[in-house]
RODO-2510 file (C-alpha; in nm, 4 decimals, decimal comma):
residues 444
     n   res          X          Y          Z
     1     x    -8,9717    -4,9064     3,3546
     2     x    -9,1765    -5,0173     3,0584
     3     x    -9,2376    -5,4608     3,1073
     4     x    -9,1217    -5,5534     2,7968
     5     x    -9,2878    -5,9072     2,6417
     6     x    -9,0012    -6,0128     2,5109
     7     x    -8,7235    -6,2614     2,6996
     8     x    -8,3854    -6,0413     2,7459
     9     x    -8,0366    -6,1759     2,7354
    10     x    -7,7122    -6,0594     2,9126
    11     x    -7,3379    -6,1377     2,8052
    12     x    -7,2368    -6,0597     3,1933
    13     x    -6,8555    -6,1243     3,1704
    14     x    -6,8880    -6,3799     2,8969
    15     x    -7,1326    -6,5369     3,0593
    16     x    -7,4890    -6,5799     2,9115
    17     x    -7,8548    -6,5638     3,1090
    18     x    -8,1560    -6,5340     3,0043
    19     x    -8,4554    -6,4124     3,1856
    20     x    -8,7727    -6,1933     3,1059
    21     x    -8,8450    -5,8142     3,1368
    22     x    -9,1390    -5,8853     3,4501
    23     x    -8,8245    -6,0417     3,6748
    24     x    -8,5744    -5,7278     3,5627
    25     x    -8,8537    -5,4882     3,6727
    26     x    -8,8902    -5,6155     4,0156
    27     x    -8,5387    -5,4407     4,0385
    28     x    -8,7370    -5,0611     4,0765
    29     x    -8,6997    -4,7475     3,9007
    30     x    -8,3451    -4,6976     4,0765
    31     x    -8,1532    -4,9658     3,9242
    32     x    -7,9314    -5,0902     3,6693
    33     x    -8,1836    -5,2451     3,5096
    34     x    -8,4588    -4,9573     3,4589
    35     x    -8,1890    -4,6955     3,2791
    36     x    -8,1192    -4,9833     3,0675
    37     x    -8,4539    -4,9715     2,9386
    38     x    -8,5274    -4,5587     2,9823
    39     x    -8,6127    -4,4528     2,6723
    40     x    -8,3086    -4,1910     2,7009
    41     x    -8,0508    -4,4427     2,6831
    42     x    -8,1853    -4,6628     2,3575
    43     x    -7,9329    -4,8950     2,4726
    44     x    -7,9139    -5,1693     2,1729
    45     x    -7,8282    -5,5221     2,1881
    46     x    -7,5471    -5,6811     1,9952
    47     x    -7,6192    -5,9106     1,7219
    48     x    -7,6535    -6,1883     1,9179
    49     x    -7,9135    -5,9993     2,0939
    50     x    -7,7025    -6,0167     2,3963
    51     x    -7,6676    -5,6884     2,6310
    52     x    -7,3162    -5,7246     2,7345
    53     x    -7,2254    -5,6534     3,1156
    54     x    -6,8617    -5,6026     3,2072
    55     x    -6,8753    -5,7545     3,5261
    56     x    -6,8931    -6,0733     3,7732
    57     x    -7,0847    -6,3635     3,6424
    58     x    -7,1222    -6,5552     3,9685
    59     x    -7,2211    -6,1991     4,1174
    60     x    -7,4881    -6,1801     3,8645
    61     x    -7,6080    -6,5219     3,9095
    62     x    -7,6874    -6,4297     4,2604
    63     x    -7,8851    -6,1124     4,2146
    64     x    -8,0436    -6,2328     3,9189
    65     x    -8,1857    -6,5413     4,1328
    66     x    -8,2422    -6,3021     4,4242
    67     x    -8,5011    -6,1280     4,2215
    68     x    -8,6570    -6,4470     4,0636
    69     x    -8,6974    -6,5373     4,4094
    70     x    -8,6884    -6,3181     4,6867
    71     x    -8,4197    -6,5215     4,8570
    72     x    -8,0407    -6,4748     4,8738
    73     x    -7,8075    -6,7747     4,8680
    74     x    -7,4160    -6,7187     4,8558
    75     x    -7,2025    -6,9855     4,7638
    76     x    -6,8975    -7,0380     4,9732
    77     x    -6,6579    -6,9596     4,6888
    78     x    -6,8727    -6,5963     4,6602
    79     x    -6,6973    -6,3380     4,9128
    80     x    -6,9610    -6,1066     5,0471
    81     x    -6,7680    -5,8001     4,9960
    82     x    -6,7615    -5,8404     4,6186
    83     x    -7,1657    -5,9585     4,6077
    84     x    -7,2387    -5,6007     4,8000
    85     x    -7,0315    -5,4484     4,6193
    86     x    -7,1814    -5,5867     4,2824
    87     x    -7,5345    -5,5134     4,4658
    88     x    -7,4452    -5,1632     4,5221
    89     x    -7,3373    -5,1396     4,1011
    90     x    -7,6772    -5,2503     3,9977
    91     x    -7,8889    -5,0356     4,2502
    92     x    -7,9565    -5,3825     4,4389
    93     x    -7,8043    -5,2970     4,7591
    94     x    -8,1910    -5,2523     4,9723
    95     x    -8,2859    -5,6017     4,8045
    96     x    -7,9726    -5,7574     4,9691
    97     x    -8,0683    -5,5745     5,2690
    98     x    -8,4265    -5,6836     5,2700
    99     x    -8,3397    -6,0301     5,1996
   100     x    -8,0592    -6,0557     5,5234
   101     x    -8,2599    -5,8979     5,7446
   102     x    -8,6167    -5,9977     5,8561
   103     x    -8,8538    -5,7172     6,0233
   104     x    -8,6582    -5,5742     6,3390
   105     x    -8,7850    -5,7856     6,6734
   106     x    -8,6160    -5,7853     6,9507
   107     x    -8,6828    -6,1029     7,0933
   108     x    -8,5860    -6,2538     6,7858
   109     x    -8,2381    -6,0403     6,7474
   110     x    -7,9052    -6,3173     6,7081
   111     x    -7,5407    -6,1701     6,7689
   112     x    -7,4040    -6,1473     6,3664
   113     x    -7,0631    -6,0123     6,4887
   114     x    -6,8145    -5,8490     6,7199
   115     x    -6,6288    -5,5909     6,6291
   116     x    -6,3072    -5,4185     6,7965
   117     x    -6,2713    -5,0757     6,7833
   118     x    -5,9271    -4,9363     6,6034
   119     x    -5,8865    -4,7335     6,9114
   120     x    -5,8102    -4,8077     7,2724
   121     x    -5,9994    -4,6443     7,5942
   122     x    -6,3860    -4,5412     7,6520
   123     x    -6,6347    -4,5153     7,3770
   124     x    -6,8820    -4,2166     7,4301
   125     x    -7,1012    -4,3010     7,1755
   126     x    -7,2758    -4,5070     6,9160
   127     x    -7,5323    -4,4402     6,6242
   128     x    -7,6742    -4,6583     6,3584
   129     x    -7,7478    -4,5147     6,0434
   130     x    -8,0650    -4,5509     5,8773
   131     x    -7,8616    -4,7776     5,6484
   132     x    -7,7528    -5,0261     5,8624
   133     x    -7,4032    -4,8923     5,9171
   134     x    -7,3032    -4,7430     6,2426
   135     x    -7,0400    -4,4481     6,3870
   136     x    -6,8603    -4,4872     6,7372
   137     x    -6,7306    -4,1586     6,8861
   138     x    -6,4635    -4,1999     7,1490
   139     x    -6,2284    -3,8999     7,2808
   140     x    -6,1906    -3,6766     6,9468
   141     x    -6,2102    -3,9254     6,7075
   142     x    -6,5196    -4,0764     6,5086
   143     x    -6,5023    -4,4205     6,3416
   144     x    -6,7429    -4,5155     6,0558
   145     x    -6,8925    -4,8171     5,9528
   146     x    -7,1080    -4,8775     5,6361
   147     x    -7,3735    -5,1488     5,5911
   148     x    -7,1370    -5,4210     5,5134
   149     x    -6,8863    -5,3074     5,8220
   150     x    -6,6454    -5,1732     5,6371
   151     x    -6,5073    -4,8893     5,8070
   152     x    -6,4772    -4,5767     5,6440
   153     x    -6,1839    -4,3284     5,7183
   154     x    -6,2230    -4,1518     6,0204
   155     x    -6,2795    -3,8149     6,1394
   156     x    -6,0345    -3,6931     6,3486
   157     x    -6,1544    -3,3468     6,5019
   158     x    -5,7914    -3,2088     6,6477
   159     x    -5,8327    -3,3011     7,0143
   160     x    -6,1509    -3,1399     7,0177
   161     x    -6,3810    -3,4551     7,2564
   162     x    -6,7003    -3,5604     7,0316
   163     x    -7,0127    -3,5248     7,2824
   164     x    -7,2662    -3,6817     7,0242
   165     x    -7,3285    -3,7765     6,6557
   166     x    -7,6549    -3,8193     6,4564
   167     x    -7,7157    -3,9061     6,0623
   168     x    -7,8751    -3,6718     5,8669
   169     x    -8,1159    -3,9518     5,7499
   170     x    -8,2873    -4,0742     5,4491
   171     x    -8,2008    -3,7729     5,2317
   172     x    -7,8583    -3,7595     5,2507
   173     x    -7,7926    -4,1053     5,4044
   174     x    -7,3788    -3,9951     5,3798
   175     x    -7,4247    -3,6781     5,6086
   176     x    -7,3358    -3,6879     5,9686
   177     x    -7,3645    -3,4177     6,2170
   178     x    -7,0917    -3,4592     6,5014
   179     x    -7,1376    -3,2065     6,8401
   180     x    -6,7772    -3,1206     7,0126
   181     x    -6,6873    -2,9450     7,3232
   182     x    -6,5656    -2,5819     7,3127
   183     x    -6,1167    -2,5555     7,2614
   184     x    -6,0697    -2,2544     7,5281
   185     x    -5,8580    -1,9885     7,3576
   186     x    -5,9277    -2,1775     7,0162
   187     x    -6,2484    -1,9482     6,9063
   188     x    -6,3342    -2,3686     6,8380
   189     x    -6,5811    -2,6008     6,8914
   190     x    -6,9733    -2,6742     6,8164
   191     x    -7,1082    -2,8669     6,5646
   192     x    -7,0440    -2,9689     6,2105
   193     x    -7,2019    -3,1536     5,8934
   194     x    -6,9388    -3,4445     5,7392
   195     x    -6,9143    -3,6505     5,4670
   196     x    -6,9300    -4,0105     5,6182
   197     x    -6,7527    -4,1567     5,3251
   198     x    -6,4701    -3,9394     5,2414
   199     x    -6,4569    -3,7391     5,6305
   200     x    -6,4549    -3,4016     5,3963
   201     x    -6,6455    -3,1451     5,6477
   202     x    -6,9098    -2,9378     5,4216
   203     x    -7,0128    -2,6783     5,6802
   204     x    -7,0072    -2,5786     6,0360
   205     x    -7,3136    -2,4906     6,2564
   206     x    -7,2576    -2,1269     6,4197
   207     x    -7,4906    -1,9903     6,7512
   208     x    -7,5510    -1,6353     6,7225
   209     x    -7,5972    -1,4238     7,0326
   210     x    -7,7095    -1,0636     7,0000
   211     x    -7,5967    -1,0349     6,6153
   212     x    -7,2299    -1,2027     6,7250
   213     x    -7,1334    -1,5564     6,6479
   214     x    -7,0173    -1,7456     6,9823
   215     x    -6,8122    -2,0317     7,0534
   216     x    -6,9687    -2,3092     7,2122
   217     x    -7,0136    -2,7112     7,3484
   218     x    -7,2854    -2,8428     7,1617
   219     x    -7,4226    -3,2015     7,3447
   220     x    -7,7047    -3,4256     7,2977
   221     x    -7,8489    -3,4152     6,8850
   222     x    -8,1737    -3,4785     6,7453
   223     x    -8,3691    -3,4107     6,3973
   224     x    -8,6832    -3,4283     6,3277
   225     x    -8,9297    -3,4916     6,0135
   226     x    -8,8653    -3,1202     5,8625
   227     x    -8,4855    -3,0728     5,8235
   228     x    -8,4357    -2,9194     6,1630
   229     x    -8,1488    -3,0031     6,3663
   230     x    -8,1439    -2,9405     6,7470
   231     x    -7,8649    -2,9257     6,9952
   232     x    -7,8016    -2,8627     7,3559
   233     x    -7,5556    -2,5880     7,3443
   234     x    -7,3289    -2,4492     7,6024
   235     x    -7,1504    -2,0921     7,5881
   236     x    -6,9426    -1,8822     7,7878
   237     x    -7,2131    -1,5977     7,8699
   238     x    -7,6052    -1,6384     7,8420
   239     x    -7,6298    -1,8721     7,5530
   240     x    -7,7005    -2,1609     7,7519
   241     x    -7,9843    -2,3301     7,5907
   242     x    -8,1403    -2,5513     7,2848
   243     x    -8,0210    -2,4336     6,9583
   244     x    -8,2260    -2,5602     6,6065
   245     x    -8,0776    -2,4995     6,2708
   246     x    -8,1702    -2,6367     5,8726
   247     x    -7,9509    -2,9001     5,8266
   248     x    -7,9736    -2,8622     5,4937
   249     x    -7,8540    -2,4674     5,4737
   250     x    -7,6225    -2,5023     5,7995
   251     x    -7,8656    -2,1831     5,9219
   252     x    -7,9814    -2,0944     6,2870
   253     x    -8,3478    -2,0967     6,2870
   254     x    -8,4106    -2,0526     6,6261
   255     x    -8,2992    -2,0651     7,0240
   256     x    -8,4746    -2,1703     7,3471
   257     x    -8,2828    -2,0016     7,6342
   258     x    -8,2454    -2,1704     7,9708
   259     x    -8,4831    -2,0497     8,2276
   260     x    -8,3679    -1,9630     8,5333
   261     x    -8,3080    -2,2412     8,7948
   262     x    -8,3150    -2,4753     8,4786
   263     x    -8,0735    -2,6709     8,3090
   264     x    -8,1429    -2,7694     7,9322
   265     x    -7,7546    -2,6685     7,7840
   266     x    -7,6120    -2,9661     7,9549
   267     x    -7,9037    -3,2111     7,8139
   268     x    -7,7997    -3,5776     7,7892
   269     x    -8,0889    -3,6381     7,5529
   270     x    -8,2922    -3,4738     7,2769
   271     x    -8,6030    -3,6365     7,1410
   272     x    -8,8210    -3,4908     6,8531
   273     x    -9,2161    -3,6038     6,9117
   274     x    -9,4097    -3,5477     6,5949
   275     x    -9,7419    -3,5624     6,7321
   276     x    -9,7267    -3,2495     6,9517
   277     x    -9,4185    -3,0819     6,7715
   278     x    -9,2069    -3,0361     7,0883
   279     x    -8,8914    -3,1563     7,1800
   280     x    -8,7867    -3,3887     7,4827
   281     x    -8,5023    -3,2356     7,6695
   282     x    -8,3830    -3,4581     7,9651
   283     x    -8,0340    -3,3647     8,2113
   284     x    -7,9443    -3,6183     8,4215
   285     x    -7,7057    -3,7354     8,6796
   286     x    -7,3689    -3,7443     8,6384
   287     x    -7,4179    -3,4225     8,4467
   288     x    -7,6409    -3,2892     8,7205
   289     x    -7,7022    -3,3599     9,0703
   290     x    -8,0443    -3,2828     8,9837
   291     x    -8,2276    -3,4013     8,7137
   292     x    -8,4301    -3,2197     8,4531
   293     x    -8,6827    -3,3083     8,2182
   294     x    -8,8623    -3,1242     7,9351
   295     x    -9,0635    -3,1008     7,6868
   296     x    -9,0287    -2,7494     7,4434
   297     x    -9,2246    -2,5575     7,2079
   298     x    -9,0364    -2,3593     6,9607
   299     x    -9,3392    -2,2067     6,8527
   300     x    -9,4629    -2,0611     7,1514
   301     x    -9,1518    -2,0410     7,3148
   302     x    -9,2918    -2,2270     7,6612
   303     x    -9,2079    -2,5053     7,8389
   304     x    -9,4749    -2,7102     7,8312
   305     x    -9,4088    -3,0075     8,0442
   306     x    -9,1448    -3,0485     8,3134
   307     x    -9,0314    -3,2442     8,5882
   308     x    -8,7389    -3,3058     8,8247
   309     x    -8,6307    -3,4640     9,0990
   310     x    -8,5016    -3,1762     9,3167
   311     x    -8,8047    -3,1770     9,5521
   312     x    -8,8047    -3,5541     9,6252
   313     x    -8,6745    -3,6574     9,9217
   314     x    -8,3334    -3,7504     9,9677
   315     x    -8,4079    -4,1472    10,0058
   316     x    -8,6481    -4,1280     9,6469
   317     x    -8,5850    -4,3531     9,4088
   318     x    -8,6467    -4,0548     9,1595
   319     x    -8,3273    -3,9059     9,2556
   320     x    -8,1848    -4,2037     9,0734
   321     x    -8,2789    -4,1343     8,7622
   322     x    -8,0260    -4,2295     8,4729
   323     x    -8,2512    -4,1705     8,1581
   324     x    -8,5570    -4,0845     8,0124
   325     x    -8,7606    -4,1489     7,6890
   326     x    -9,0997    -4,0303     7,5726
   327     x    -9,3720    -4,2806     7,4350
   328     x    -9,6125    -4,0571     7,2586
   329     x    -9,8826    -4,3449     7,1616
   330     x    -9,8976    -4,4177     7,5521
   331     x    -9,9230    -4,0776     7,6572
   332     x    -9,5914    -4,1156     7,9049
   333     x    -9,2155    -4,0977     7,9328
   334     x    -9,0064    -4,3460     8,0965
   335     x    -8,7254    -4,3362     8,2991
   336     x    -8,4916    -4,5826     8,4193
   337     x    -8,2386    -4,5662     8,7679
   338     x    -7,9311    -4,7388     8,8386
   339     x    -8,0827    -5,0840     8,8794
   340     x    -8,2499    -5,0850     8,5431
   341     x    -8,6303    -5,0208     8,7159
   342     x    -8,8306    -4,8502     8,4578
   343     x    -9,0485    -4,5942     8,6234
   344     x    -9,3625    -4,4057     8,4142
   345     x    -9,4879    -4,0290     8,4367
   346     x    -9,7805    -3,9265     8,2859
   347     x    -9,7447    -3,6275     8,0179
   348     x   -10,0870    -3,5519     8,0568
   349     x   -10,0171    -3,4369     8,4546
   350     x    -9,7694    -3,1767     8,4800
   351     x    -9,4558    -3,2651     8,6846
   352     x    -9,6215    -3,5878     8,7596
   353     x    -9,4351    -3,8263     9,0149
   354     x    -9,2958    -4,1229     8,8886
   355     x    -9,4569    -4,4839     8,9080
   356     x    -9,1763    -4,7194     8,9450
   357     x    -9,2277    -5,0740     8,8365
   358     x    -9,1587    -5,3830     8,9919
   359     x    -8,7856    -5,4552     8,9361
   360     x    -8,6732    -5,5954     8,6229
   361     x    -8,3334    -5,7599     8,7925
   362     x    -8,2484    -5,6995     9,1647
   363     x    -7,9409    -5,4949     9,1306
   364     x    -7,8813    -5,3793     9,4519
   365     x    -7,6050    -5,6119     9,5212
   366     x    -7,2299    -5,5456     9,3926
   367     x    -7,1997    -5,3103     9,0911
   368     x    -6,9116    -5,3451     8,8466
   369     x    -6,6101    -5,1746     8,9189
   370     x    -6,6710    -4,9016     8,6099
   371     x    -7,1204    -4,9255     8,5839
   372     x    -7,2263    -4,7943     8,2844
   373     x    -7,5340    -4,6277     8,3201
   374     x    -7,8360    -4,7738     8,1646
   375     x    -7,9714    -4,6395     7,8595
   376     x    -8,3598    -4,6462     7,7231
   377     x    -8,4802    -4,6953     7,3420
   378     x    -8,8007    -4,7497     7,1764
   379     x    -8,8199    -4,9389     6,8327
   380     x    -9,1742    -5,0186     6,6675
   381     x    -9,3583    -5,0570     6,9663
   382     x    -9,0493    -5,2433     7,1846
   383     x    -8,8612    -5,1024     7,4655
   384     x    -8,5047    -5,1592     7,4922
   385     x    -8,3032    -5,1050     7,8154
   386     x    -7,9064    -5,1873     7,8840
   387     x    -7,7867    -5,2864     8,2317
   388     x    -7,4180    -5,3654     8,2438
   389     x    -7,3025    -5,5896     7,9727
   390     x    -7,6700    -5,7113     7,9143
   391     x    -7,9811    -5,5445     7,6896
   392     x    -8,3482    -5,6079     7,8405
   393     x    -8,6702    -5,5933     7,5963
   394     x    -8,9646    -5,5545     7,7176
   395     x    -9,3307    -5,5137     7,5283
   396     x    -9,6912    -5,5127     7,5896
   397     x    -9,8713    -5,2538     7,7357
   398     x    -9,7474    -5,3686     8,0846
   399     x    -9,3831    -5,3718     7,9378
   400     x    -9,3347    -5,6908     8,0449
   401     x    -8,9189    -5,8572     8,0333
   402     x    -8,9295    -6,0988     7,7546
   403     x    -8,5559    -6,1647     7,6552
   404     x    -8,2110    -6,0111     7,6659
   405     x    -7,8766    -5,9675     7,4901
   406     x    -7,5952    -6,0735     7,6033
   407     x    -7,3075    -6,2544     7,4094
   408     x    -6,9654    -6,0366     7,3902
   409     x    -6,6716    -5,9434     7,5683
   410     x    -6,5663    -5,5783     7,6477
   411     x    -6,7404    -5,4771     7,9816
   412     x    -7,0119    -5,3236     8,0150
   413     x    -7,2561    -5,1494     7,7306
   414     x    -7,1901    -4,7759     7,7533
   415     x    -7,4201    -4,7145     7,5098
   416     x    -7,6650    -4,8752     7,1926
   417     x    -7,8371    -4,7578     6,9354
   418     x    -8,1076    -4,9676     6,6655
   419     x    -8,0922    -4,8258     6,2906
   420     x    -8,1359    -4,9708     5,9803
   421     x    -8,2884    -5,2960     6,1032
   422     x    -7,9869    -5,3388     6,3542
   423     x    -7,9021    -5,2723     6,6910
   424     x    -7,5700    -5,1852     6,7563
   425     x    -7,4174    -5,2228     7,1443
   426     x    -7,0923    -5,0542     7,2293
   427     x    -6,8938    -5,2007     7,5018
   428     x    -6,6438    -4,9843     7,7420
   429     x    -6,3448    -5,1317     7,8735
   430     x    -6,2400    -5,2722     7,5362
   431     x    -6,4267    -5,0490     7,2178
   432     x    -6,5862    -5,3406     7,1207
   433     x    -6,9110    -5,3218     6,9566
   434     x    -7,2314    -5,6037     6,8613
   435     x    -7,4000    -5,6107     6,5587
   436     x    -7,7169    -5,7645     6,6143
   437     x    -7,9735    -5,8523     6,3459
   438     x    -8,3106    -6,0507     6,3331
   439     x    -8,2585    -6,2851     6,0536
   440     x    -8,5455    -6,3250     5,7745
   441     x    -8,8285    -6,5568     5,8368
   442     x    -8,8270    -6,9461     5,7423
   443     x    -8,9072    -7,0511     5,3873
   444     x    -9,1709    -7,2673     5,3914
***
């Protein structure tokens, strides 16, 4: 956008401002504000030299001052829905967004709400979007939120039970890939690519065996940095494996067949590692009596790192294994049992044991009457780990404890996921979910 010398005035509503060309261009190319001033739109003013705006003057006010500034302030007679919504017209939505939200920390995360779920029963999953927003999967129904929690209507997949869910990303921040069991006698099941705003399904992801498309449970989702979807995938006959497809075509690129004696069809967990282009594949108990992890190169078609617990001994605390994420920077992946110990193998020893470290909470005592299983994530150099109705973070290169989560209702945390600056924290017995934010630093 061309910075103009001259001041520039807006009717907005019948309301006059005045500001000056160098405040407007803070906006970016994507807004309201630089196709007012393209060259392709020789939008004039009137001969007041106002640029009249048909829209909300107290809205404006806000934004306006948000950009002079760098700081948002809403007035109590301002509803927040009609300031995003305002945001969102002008191509202002990521300055809101920036302005809420300080750089993720969690040790610094405070509870912004709690919100109930519109259905009743188990949750199976949660995913934040890498807009803030979130989706929670329970039974055969998906329930979207946006960035302002506003939910969305939902996808309903016939009785079909969602396994997993995962946004497309960046590029199409809208699309979202949902993974369903297999309807016996149905020819139905698998994976497909939705709309997140309207629910409108745009295409379906097929496995081909031997030249013949298959039905199929597809799990555990994961994309990495070059369009590629993957998916544990589960058929009737010998496609049992890893599928990978474009996500932007809806094509089958490729397929990693389970070895023999393996398990990577069931996976609970797929994680793409860019720096050595293979793919974490990790099947754990309940699933399994066993557990398996992996780590798989398309390319060559090997497995290039495994390890499970089938040849420790019965008493081992790796036969307690409930999860598993790599660290790439630290050379490792991390696991966590049943009473949230983390536990370290080294990915540069192949089927390394597992270091356990010293116990985060002693947990051996009375578990709930429904445990949830702890989950693992890793978010700019933190490490996240739910226990219960609690979230632990740890950092450092010792991953030492240095806070947790815990202010809801709902039972225990079935599952969490951090996107868009947020962590979201999905509770069982009640479909409740936390939104949890770090709030922007202090002005000085």
């Amino acid at each position: 956008m061309a910075i103009q010398k001259d001041r520039v005035r807006f009717n907005v509503g019948g309301k006059i401002f005045e500001t000056t060309a160098t405040t407007l261009a803070i906006a970016g190319r994507d807004s309201y504000f630089a196709a007012m001033f393209d060259d392709n739109w020789d939008l004039q003013p009137n001969p007041a030299g106002e640029y009249f705006i048909d829209r909300n003057p107290d809205c404006f006010a806000i934004l306006l001052d948000l950009l002079r500034t760098g700081e948002l302030y809403v007035p109590p007679n301002v509803p927040e829905k009609l300031l995003y919504r305002e945001a969102l017209f002008y191509g202002l939505a990521d300055h809101v967004r920036s302005a809420k939200w300080g750089r993720f920390d969690g040790n610094r995360l405070h509870l912004l709400k709690s919100i109930t779920g519109r259905a009743p029963g188990d949750g199976t999953a949660i995913r934040a979007s890498p807009e803030g927003g979130c989706c929670v999967a329970h039974g055969s129904m998906v329930h979207i939120y946006d960035w302002m929690l506003e939910e969305h209507p939902p996808i309903n997949l016939d009785y079909q039970r969602v396994n997993d869910a995962g946004w497309v990303g960046p590029v199409d921040p809208t699309g979202l890939v949902i993974s369903t069991c297999e309807r016996l006698g149905r020819g139905q099941g698998g994976m497909g690519l939705f709309n997140s705003t309207t629910g409108e399904l745009r295409y379906k992801f097929s496995v081909t065996h031997e030249n013949v498309v298959k039905s199929y449970t597809a799990g555990a989702l994961c994309f990495n940095d070059g369009y590629n979807l993957f998916s544990s995938c589960k058929g009737r006959s010998n496609e049992y494996g890893i599928g990978m497809w474009d996500q932007n075509t809806g094509q089958q690129v490729d397929f990693f067949y389970e070895p023999s004696g393996w398990s990577l069809g069931d996976a609970d967990k797929l994680q793409w590692l860019n720096g050595s282009n293979c793919l974490l594949v990790a099947t754990l108990f309940p699933r399994k009596d066993n557990c398996y992890i992996s780590l798989l190169d398309f390319r060559s078609k090997s497995m290039v790192w495994s390890w499970s617990d089938m040849w420790s001994p019965a008493n081992s605390d790796d036969r307690r294994v409930r999860d598993a994420i790599a660290m790439e920077e630290n050379g490792s992946i991390c696991v966590v049992n049943e009473f949230e110990d983390l536990g370290f193998m080294d990915l540069r020893r192949d089927s390394g044991s597992v270091r356990w470290s010293s116990r985060s909470r002693i947990m051996k005592g009375k578990m709930p009457d429904e445990p949830c299983y702890p989950k693992l994530a890793l978010h700019e150099g933190q490490l996240f780990s739910s226990m219960n109705d609690c979230i632990s973070v740890f950092c450092g290169s010792d991953w030492v404890l240095t806070s947790r989560l815990k202010r809801s209702f709902g039972g225990s945390i079935c599952d969490f996921s951090i996107g868009g600056d947020r962590l979201f924290a999905l509770h069982s017995e009640e479909n409740v979910f936390d939104v949890w934010e770090t709030p922007p630093p202090s002005i000085v």
